[in-house]
N, C-alpha and C positions, 0 to 999 in steps of 0.2 A: 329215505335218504338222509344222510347228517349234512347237515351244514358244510364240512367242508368240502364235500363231492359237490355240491351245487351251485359255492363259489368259485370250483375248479372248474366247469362246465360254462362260468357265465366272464370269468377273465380269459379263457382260450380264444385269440384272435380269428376274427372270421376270413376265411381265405377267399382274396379277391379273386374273381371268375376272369380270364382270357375273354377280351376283347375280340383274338385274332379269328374265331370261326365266323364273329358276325361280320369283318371286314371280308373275308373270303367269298362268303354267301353274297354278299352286294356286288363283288365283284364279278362273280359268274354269273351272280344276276343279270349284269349291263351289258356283259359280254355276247350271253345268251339271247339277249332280247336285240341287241345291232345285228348280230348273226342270223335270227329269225326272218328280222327287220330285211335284212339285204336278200337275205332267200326269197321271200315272198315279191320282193321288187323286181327282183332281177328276171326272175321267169322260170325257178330254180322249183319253187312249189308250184303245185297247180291252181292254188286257192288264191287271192292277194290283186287277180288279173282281172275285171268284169269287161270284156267284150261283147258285144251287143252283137245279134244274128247279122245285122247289116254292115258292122264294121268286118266278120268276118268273111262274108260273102264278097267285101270289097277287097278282102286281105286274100280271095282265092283268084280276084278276077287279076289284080296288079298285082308283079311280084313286092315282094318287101320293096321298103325304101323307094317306089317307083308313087308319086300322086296321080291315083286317078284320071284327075283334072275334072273339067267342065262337063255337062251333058251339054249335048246339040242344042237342048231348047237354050240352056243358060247362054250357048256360043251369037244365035240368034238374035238375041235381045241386048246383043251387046255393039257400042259405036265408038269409033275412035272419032276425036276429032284433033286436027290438026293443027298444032302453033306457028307461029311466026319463027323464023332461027333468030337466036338471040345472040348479039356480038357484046361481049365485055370486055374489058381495057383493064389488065392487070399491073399496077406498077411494080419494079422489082430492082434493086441497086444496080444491077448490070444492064438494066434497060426496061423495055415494053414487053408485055406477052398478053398475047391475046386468047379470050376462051369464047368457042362456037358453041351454042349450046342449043339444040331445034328436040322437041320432044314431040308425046302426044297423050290425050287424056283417053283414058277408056272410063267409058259410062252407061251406064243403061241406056237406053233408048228413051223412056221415060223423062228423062232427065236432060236430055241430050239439048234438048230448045235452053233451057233454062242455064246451064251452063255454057251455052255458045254465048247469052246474052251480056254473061261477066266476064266472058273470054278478055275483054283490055285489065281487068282488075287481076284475073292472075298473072297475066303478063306483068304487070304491074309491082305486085307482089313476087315475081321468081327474080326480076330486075333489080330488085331492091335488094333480097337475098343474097344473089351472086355477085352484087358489087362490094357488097359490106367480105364476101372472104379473103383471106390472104392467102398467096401462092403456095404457101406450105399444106395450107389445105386442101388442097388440088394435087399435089404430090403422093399424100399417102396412097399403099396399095388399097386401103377399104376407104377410101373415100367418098367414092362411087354411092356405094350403100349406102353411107349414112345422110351423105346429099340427098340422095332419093328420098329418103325416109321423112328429114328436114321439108324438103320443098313438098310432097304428100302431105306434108299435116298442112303447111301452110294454104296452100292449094284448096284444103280442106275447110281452112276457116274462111276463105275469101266466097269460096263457091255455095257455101253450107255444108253441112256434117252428111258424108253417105253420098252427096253427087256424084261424087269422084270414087272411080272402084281402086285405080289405077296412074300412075304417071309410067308411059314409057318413054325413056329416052334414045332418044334417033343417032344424035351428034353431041358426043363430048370431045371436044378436040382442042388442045392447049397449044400453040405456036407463040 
């Protein structure tokens, strides 16, 4: 080759390569994998699902969405014990309203001696609770819940961790 075929070959501009197939490829990458992703979740494959013989056995006896519940032995071993009703004095611009509020603890049987014993300390503890809220908190539709959930933990720390299975409430009644 002469010289200047070689210097023609070495000033010809190298042509930049498209970007655009490797953005494409990422893209149905991502696309592909959230779409596998949601198949597999949703119940769409058959793979992605590990059910165990027992949970399936439990999913023939109850229909969908129905729980089980307890076995008889669990029902057995189980004790309510009874609170005191509790009266609060709510103050409120337009005047007084008052909250009744009478529950009960479900507990193992096990347990049953040992949390009758601090029965005045969660009283104690729910009293102290229910004075500290304010009427608006007692209005909302989920209130309910999240009270329960609130005085369970507390219930919880007063009594020990695990005494307590349950808080049911008897009377929430606002006047």
């Amino acid at each position: 080759m002469t010289d200047a075929v070689v210097n023609a070959e070495e000033d010809a501009p190298v042509a930049k390569k498209s970007k655009l197939p490797m953005i494409i490829g990422v893209v149905l990458a991502l696309v592909g994998g959230g779409g596998g992703f949601f198949a597999a979740q949703s119940g769409l494959l058959p793979f992605g699902q590990s059910a165990s013989s027992e949970e399936m056995h439990a999913a023939e006896v109850a229909p969908e969405g129905v729980d089980s519940g307890e076995t008889a032995e669990d029902l057995a071993n189980l004790a309510f014990i009874d609170m005191e009703p509790i009266v609060i004095t709510l103050r409120k611009a337009s005047g007084l309203k008052h909250l009744r509020f009478r529950a009960q603890l479900e507990v193992d049987i096990a347990n049953q001696a040992a949390v009758e014993k601090v029965l005045p300390r969660v009283v104690d503890v729910l009293n102290s609770y229910l004075r500290a809220l304010e009427l608006e908190d007692l209005t909302d539709p989920m209130a309910l819940p999240k009270l329960r959930a609130q005085m369970l933990r507390r219930i919880n720390i007063a009594t020990g961790q695990g005494r307590v299975r349950d808080l049911l409430i008897m009377d929430f009644v606002l006047n």
